[in-house]
Phi, psi and omega in degrees: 000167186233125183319150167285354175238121179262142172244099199257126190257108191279294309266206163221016164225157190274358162266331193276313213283338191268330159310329202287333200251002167287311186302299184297315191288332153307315191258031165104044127255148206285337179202150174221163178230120181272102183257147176223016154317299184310353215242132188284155146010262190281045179233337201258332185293341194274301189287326176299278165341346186254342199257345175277337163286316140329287195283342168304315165298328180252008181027071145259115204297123190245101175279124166258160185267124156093283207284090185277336179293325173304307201284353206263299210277011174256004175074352169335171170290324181168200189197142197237099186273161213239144176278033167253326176245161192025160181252135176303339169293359185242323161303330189266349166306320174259346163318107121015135167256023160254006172287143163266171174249150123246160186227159139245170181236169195235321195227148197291354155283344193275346177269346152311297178303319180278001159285340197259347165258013160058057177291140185257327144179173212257167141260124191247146174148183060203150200270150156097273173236168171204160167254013156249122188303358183250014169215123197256134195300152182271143167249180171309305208295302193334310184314292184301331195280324168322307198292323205274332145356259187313302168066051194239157198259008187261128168322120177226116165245176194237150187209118186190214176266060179284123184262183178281343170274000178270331199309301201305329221227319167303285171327315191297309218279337172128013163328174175232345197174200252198068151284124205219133156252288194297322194283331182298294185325330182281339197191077197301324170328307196294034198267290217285323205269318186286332195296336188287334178273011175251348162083035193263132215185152164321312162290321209256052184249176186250183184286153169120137179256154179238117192275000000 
């Protein structure tokens, strides 16, 4: 099943990403999403392997962002796409069929196109702010009108500079869950306070099995 708090770990050095995520996994979260932008080329493939010995240990699910040949030869949980990169029909085509897909969306065609490409779940935002200037931040209503929109059982978490006082009014529009960076980093503890206002637990998880 795929947890309600995803932990995306941004980090620009291949030592903060792995403190970051040594930490976090210490203080209980169940998936990180491994972003390497930041990471030269011929490095990432070295760090993925070093952060799967982490999450392994603490049997934490580990998704990467954009590099699905990564995720195919280290056996990841799944890969999380950019609407820049690959179309999940064409990633899932090369994929394990127990890795999963996420995606993100920005506007309710982007989240119609990846339902219609079988999708496992959208990530929607980014909520509140952002630093691209061609994209404009989601507020609650945006939120709401989407979810009532879509009306779809496949998981849409919401993600931007979301903090722990945003969960409760985010969940009323019909979110399903939570990718969050900046607020963990500030504070790994706070792991603990979103899985409790997201009621997030082994039982309480969303569809999709990782086989």
């Amino acid at each position: 099943m795929i947890p309600k708090l995803h932990y995306l770990s941004q980090a620009t050095t291949a030592t903060t990403h792995l403190d970051h995520i040594q930490k976090a996994c210490s203080s209980g979260a169940e998936l990180i999403q491994l972003d390497l932008e930041h990471i030269l080329e011929n490095e990432r493939l070295t760090l993925a392997t070093e952060v799967l010995k982490i999450t392994s240990h603490f049997q934490t699910r580990l998704i990467i962002r954009s590099h699905y040949k990564i995720a195919i030869e280290l056996k990841l949980d799944g890969v999380y796409l950019l609407p820049t990169d690959s179309s999940p029909t064409h990633v899932r085509e090369q994929l394990y069929s127990w890795q999963s897909i996420g995606a993100a969306a920005h506007h309710l065609q982007d989240c119609e196109d990846l339902l219609s490409n079988d999708v496992d779940y959208i990530a929607l935002g980014p909520f509140k702010t952002t630093t691209i200037d061609s994209v404009k931040p989601l507020d609650l209503t945006v939120y709401k009108i989407l979810m009532e929109s879509l009306d779809t059982e496949t998981p849409v978490l919401a993600y931007g500079d979301i903090t722990t006082d945003d969960v409760d009014s985010l969940l009323k529009t019909g979110i399903s869950g939570l990718a969050v960076s900046l607020a963990i980093d500030n504070d790994f503890n706070s792991i603990k306070t979103f899985n409790e206002l997201l009621g997030a637990s082994s039982t309480g998880e969303m569809r999709h099995s990782f086989k």
